[in-house]
C-alpha positions as CSV (number, residue, x, y, z in Angstrom):
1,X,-11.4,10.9,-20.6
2,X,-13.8,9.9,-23.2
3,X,-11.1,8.4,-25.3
4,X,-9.5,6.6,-22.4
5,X,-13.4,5.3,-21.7
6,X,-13.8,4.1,-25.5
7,X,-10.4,2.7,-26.2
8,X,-10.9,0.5,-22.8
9,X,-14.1,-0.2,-23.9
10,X,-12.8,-1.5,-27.6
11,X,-10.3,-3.9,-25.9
12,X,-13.2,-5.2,-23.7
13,X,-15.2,-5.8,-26.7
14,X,-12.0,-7.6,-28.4
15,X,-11.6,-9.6,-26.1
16,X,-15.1,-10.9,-25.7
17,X,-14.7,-11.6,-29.4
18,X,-11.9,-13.7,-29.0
19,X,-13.5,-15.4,-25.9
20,X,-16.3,-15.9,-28.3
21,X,-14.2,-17.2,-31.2
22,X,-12.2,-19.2,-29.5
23,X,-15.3,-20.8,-27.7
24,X,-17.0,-21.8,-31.1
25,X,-13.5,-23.4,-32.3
26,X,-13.2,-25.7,-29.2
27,X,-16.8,-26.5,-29.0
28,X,-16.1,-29.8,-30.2
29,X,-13.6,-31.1,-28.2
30,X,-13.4,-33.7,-25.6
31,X,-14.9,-32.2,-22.0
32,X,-11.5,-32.3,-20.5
33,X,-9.6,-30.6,-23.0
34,X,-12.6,-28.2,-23.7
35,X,-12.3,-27.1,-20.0
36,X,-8.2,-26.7,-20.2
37,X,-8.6,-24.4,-23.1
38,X,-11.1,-22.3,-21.5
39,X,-9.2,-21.8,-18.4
40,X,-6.0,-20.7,-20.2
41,X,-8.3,-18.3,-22.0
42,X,-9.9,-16.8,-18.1
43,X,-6.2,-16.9,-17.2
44,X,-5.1,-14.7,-20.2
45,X,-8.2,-12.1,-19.1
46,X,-6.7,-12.0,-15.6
47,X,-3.3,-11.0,-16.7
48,X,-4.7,-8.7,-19.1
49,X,-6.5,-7.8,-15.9
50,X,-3.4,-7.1,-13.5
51,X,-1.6,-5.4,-16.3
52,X,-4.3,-2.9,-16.6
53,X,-4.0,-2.3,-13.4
54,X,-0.3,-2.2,-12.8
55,X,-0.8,0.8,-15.5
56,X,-3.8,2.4,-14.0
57,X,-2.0,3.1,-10.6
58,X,1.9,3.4,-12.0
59,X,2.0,7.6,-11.2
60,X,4.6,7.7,-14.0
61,X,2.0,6.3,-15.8
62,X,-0.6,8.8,-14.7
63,X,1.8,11.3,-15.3
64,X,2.5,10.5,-19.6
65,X,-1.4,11.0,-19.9
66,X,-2.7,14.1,-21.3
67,X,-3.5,16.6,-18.1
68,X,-7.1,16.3,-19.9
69,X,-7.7,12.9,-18.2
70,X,-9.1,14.6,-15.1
71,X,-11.4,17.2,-16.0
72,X,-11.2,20.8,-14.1
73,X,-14.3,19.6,-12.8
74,X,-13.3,16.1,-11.6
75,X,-10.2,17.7,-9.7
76,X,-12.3,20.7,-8.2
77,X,-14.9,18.3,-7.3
78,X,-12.1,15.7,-6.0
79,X,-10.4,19.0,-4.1
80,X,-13.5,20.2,-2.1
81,X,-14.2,16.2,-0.9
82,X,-10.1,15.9,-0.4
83,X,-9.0,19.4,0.5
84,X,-5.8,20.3,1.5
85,X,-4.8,19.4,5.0
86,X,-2.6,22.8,4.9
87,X,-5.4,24.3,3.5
88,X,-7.7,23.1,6.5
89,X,-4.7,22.8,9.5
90,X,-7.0,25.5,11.5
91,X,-10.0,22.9,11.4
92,X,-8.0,20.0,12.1
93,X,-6.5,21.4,15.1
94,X,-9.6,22.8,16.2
95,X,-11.4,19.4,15.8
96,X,-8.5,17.8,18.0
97,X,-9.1,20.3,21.0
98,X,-8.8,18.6,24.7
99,X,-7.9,15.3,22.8
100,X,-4.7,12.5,22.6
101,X,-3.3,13.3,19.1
102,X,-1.7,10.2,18.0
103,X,0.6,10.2,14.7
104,X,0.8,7.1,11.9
105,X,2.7,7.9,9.4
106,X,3.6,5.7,6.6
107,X,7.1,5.6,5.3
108,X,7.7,5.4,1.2
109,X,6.1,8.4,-0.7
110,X,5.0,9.8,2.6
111,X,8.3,10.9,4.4
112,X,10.8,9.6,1.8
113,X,10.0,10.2,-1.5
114,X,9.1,7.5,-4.4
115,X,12.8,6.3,-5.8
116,X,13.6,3.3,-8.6
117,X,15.8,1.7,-5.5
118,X,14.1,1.0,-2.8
119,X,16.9,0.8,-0.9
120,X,18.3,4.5,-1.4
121,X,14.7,5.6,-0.3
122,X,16.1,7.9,2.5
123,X,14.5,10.8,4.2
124,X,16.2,14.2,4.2
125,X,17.8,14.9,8.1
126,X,14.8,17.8,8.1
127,X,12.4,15.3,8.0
128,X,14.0,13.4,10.4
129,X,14.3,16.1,13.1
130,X,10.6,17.6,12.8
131,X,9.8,13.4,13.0
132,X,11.8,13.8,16.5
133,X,9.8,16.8,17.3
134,X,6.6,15.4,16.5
135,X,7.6,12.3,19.1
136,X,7.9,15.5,21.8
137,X,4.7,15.8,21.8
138,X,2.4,13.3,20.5
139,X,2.8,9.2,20.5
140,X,4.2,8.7,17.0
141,X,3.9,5.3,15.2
142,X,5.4,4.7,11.5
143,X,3.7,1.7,9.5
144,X,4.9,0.2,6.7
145,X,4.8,-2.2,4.2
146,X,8.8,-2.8,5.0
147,X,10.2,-4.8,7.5
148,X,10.8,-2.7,10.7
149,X,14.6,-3.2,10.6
150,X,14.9,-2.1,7.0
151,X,12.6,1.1,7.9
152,X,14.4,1.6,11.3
153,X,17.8,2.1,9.8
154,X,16.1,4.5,7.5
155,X,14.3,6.9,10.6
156,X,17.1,5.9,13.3
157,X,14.9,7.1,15.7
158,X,14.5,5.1,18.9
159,X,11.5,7.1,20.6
160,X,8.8,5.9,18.2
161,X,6.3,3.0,17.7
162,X,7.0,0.6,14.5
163,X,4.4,-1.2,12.8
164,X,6.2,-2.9,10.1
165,X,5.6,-5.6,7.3
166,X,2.0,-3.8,7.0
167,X,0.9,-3.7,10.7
168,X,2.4,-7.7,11.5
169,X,5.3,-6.9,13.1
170,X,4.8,-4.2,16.0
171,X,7.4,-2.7,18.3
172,X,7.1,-0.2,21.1
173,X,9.8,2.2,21.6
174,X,12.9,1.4,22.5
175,X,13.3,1.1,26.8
176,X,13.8,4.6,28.2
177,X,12.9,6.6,25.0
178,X,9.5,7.1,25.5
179,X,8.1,10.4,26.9
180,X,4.1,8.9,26.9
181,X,2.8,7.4,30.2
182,X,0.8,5.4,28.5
183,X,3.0,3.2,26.3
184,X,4.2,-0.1,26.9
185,X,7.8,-0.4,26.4
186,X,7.9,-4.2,26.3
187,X,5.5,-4.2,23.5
188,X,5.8,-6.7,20.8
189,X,3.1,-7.9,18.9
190,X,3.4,-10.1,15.6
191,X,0.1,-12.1,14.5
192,X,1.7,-13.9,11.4
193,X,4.1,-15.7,13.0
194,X,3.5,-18.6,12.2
195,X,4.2,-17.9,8.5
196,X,7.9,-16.8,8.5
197,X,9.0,-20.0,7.3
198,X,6.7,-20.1,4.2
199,X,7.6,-16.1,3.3
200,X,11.4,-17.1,3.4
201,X,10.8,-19.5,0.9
202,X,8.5,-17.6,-1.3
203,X,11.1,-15.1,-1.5
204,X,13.8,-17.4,-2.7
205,X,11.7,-19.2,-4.9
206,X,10.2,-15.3,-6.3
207,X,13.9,-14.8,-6.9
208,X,14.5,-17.5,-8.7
209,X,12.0,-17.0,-11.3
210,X,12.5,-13.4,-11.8
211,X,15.7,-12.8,-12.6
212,X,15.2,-13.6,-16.4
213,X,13.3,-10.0,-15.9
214,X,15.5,-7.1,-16.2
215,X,14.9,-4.6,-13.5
216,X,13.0,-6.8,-10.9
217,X,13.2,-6.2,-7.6
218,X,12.3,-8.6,-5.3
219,X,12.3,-8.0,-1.1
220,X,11.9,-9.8,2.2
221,X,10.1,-8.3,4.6
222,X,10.0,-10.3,7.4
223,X,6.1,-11.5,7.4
224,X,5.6,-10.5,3.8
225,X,7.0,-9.6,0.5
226,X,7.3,-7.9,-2.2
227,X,8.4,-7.6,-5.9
228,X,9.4,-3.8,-7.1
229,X,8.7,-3.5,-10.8
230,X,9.8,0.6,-11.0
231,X,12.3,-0.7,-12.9
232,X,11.0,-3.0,-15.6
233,X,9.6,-2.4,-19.1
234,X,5.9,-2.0,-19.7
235,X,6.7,-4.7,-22.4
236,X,7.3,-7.4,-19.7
237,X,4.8,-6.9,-17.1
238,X,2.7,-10.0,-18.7
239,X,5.7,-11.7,-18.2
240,X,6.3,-10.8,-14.6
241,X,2.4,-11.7,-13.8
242,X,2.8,-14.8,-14.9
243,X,6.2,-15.5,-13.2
244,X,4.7,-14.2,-9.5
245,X,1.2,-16.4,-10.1
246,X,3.3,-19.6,-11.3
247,X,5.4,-19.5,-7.4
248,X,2.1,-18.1,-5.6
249,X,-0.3,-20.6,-6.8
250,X,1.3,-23.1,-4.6
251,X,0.6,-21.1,-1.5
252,X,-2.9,-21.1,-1.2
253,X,-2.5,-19.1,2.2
254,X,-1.4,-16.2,1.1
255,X,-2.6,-13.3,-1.2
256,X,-1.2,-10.9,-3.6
257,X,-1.7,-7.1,-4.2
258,X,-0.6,-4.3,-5.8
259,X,0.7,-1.1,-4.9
260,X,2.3,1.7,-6.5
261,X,4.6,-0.6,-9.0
262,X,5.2,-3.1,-7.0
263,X,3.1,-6.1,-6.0
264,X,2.9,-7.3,-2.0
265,X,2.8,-10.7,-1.3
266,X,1.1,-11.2,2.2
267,X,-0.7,-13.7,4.8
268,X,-4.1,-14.7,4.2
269,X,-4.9,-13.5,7.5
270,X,-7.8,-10.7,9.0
271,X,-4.9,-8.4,9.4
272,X,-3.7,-4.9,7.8
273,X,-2.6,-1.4,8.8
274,X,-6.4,-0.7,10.0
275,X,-5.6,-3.6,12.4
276,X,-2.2,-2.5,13.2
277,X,-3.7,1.5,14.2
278,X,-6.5,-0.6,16.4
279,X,-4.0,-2.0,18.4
280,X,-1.6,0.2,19.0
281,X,-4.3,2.8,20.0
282,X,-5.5,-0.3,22.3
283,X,-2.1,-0.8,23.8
284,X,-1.9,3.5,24.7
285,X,-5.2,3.3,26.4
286,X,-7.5,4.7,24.2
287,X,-9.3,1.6,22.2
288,X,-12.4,2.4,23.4
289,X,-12.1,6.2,24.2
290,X,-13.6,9.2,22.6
291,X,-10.5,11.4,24.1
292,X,-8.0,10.7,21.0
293,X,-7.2,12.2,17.8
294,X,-5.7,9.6,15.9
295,X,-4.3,11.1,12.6
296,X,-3.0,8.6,9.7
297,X,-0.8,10.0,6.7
298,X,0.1,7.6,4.0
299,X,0.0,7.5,0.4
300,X,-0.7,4.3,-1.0
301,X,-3.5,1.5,-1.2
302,X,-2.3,-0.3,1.5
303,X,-3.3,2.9,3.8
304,X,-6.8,2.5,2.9
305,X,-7.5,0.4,5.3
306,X,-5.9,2.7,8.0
307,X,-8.1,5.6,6.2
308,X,-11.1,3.2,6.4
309,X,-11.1,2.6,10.2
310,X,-10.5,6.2,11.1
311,X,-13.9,7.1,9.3
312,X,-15.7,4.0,10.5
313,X,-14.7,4.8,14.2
314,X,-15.4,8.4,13.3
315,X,-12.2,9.7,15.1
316,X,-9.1,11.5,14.0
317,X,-8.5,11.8,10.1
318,X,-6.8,10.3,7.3
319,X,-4.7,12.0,4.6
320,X,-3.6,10.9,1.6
321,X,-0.3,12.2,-0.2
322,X,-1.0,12.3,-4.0
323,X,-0.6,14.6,-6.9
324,X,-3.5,13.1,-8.7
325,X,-7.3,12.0,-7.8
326,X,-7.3,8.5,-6.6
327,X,-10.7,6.7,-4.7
328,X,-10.1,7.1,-0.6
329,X,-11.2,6.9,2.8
330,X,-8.9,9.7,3.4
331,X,-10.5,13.1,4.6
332,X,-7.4,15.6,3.6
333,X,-4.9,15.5,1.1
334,X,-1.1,16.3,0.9
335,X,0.9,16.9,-2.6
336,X,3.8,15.2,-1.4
337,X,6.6,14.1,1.2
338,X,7.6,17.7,1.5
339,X,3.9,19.1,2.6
């Protein structure tokens, strides 16, 4: 830890340096040119930036590191603020005595694994039939960052609520499937609609510019998308940063982050999977009740904000599947898909 801590801190002090540098070489210059330089210099910090970044959270990444990294204090103090949900299933189920449990579960890394090809990200038929079970006897929801017929033809199962493209495209369940009172069958709900047309283009034009990048990935997802790079060299991911910023710069409307090696291109609008488990515990009946149990499994930073408003409304809990220590709202954690 200390050496990851000083070598960071060694490229932060070169690059001030070369900040410095290049700011006494240019001092001279004309005000217009003066200002150019500097911002090519602020842009080359914010790659460097991303790129850290794009390492920091990579879990192939995390897992080439020395097992050193986290301390055997870190993870036991990480562990009894996180413990397992398995661990603590008696406490849960205690907690959610006389209440509405209601299941969100996101898709990739949480009932699928984490593959290179997104599209072979398929869950195993056991997964698929205690998902079925689950539907028995709770409303069950799955939100995702994919669009919902991509992650439909994945589940194939009919009975269950779909929040896809991150919480902007919701569907209830399909008519006559449903075994809830309370749900809405005709429910449809999809608050970026208005920006179909300019995420259809982004999409071609991210194609376009990536395909001189081996390994690229790049996906529509109806009301957002997203550019894998599981596939691409360490070597190029400066490259890559600067292809995605060059098409996204001209879309001051929407907004880019990152998730586990890949980076989500999205609306600039007050919406997310928090949103998305708001409303769809609005459209059962219970947005304002203290008779639910709203639990939320997911393993990635989009699920934060799912994570975030089950601690804020102080209902239900969040876990988190991951192997490693990572910063979250979540109360409990899983290892992986198969837990």
């Amino acid at each position: 830890m200390v050496s990851f801590v000083v070598e960071k801190s060694q490229r932060m002090s070169a690059s001030q340096n070369l900040v410095s540098e290049a700011t006494r070489s240019i001092i001279s210059l004309p005000k217009k040119k003066l200002l150019k330089n500097l911002e090519i210099i602020n842009d080359g910090e914010r790659i460097n930036a991303w790129v850290d970044s794009m390492r920091a959270s990579s879990p192939t990444h995390l897992k080439s590191l020395p097992s050193s990294i986290f301390s055997q204090q870190q993870l036991s103090s990480w562990i009894m603020q996180h413990p397992s949900a398995l661990e603590m299933f008696e406490k849960i189920t205690e907690a959610s005595g006389g209440k509405q449990i209601v299941m969100f579960l996101d898709y990739d890394g949480t009932l699928s694994p984490i593959v290179d090809d997104p599209d072979r990200a398929f869950m195993s038929s056991k997964m698929r039939r205690t998902i079925k079970k689950l539907a028995k006897c709770f409303p069950t929801a799955i939100v995702t960052g994919r669009c919902i017929d991509k992650v439909y033809n994945f589940v194939k199962l009919a009975e269950l609520y779909y929040a896809g493209s991150h919480g902007m495209d919701i569907k209830g369940p399909a008519k006559g499937f449903s075994r809830h009172k309370r749900v809405k069958q005709s429910l449809l709900y999809q608050p970026a609609g208005d920006y179909l047309p300019i995420i259809d283009e982004v999409y071609r034009q991210l194609l376009e510019k990536t395909k001189s990048t081996p390994g690229v990935k790049v996906e529509n997802h109806k009301f957002c998308t997203s550019v894998h790079f599981r596939c691409v060299d360490e070597k190029k991911w400066s490259e890559l940063v600067l292809q995605v910023r060059s098409v996204l710069k001209e879309y001051p409307t929407l907004k880019l982050t990152q998730g586990r090696k890949v980076f989500e291109i999205r609306p600039m609008i007050e919406w997310d999977k928090g949103k998305a488990l708001e409303f769809l515990l609005e459209s059962l009946g219970f947005g304002n009740s203290n008779n639910v149990f709203p639990v939320y499994i997911g393993d990635d930073r989009t699920d934060e904000d799912a994570f975030k408003m089950l601690r804020d409304r102080g209902e239900g809990c969040g876990i988190l599947v991951s192997k490693f220590p990572k910063d979250t709202d979540a109360s409990y954690c899983l290892q992986d898909p198969s837990q």
